[in-house]
N, C-alpha and C positions, 0 to 999 in steps of 0.2 A: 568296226570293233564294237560288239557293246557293253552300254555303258551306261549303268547309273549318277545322274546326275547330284546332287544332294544340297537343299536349297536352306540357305537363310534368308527368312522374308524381309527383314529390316532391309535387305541391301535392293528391295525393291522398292524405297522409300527414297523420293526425294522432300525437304524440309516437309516432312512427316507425312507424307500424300503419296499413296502407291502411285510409282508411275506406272502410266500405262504403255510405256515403250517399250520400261523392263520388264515386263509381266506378258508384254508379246515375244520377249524372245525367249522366257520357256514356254511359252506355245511355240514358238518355231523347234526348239528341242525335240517337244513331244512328234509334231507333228515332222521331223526327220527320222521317228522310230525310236527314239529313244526313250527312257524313261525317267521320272523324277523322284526324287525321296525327301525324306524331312531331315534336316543336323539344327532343329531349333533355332527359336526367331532371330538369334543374336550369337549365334555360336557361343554357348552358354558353357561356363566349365562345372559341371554335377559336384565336383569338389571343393568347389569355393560358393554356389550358390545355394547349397543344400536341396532335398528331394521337394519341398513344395513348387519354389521356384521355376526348377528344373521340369517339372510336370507343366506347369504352367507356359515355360515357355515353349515345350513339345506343341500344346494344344494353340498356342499363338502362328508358330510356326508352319500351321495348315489354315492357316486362314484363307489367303491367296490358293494352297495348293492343291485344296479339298474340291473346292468347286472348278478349279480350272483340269484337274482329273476327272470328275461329274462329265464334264461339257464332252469329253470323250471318251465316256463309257467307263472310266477307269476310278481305279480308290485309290489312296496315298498306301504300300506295303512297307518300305524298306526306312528304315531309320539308324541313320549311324551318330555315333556318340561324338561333337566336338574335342578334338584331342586327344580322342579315343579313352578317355576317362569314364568309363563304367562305374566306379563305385569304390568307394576305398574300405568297402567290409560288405562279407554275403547277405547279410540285410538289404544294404542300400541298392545292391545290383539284383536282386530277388526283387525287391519294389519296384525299382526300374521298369521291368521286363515286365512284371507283372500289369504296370500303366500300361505299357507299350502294346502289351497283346491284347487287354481292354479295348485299346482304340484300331485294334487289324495290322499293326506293324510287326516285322522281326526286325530283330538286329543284324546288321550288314557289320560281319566282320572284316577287318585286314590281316592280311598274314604278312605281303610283301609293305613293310610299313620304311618309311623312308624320312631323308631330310629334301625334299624336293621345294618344300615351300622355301627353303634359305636360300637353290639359287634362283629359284620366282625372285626373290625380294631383290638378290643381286642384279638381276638381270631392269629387274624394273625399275632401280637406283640411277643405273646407268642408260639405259634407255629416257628417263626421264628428267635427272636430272644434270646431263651431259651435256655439254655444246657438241652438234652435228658436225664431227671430225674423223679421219680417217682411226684416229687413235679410239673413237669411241665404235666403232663400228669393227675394230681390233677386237677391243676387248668385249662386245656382245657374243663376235663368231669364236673367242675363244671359253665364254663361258656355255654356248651350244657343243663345242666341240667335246666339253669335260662334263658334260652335264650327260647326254647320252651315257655312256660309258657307268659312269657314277649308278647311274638306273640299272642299268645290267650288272654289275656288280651285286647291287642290292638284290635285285633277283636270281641271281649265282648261288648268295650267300640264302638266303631262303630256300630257296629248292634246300642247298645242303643240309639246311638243321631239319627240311620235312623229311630228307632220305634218313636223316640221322634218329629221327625220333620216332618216324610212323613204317619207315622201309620203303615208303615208296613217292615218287613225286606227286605230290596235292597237286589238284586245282586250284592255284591260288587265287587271290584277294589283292589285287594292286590300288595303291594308295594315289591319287594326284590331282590335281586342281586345273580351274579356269583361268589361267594366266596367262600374259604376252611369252614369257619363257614355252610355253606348250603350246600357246598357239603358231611359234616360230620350229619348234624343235618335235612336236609331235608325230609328225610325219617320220620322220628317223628314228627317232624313238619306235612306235611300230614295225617298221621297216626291219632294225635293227634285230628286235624281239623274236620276229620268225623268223630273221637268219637262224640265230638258237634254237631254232625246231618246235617252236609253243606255237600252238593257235588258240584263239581267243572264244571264250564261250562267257554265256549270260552269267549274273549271278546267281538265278536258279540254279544254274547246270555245276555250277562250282560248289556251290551247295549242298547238293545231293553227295555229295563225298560225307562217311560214315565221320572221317576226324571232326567235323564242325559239331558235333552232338559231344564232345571230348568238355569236362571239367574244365571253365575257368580259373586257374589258380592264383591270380595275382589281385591283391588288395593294397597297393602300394597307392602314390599320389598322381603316378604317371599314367600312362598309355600303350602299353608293349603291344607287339603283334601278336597276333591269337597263337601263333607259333611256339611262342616264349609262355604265351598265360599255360598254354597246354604242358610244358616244359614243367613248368615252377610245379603244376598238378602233380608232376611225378614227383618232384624234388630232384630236380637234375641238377646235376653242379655245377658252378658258377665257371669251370671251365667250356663246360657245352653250349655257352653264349659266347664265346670268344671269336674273332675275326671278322666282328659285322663294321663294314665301310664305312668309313664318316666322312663328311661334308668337309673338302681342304680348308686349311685358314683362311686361304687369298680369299675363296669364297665367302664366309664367315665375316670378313672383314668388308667384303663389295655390298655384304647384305645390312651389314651394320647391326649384324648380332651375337653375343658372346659364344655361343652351343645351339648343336639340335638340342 
């Protein structure tokens, strides 16, 4: 499958000294085919640190990944926004973007945007903080087994608002992370995906779809899928965002957190 990877450099830091272990396993990334992108040094939220900042910490954020791209041939392109927070007025996301293409990056949208980090957090509660009991190895296979399902849903519910809005099914944009939950469930998860009849292309090749060139319309405080910002663009009704999946309580409650 490929897959952009998207690095915050802080967490290549041990008591403030890049380590050199973590810094070899995105050279192992690169050097498996994959590719790297920048989501700033600290996973910065644009809405609470304002645009200096926010620039500042893009350009921290390639510290590490500028030259460790150099070493093979390659330049830093792809940049996604932490929280998916662009800008909460078309000034701030016009500036944005206009930094961003200064320095050779686009923006990597999501369409298929999700609560996947809640059961990461579940999964890794109980993985970690559990005595090694049959009971705890219960409740890991039963948050694999709901955790698949939950993904395809969200991917269900996506494709629908693209058939609903654009007429036809996008190449989407799926949203998910480096966690023990993916590194446990990832395999089925893909597995699962092409039973559904999708196969998997670059984010170039997803890109090349005309919809990604579509008006951003949302200037709110949050992070919607570009599905929804395109949506709000037209002024669709607050019923045309209706039936998108959410994360169960028990979940919620494993993860130790109130909402996505």
């Amino acid at each position: 499958v490929p897959v952009v990877g998207f690095v915050n450099e802080n967490k290549l830091e041990v008591d403030g000294q890049v380590s050199l272990q973590r810094l070899a396993m995105l050279g192992d990334w690169l050097d498996a085919g994959y590719e790297l992108g920048n989501h700033t040094y600290s996973h910065a939220d644009l809405h609470v640190v304002g645009l200096e900042a926010y620039r500042q910490e893009i350009l921290d954020g390639e510290r590490q990944l500028r030259p460790l791209l150099a070493s093979r041939g390659m330049v830093p392109r792809w940049f996604r926004h932490p929280y998916l927070r662009a800008g909460r007025s078309a000034e701030d996301k016009i500036a944005v973007a206009e930094f961003l293409n200064g320095h050779g990056y686009r923006i990597a949208p999501v369409t298929v945007d999700n609560g996947e980090w809640v059961w990461a957090f579940a999964y890794a509660n109980v993985m970690n903080k559990q005595p090694d009991t049959p009971d705890r190895e219960a409740l890991l296979s039963r948050l694999r087994l709901g955790y698949v399902p939950y993904m395809l849903n969200k991917l269900d519910y996506y494709e629908a608002q693209s058939r609903q809005l654009l007429g036809y099914a996008l190449p989407q944009v799926w949203l998910m992370h480096a966690n023990e939950l993916n590194a446990d469930a990832y395999v089925e998860l893909i597995a699962a995906t092409r039973r559904r009849g999708y196969r998997f292309v670059t984010l170039d090749e997803a890109l090349q779809d005309p919809a990604y060139a579509r008006t951003d319309g949302y200037e709110g405080r949050y992070g919607p899928s570009w599905l929804h910002r395109w949506a709000m663009a037209e002024k669709k009704p607050k019923e045309f965002y209706a039936g998108e999946p959410v994360v169960p309580g028990w979940v919620l409650d494993l993860a130790g957190v109130e909402s996505e």
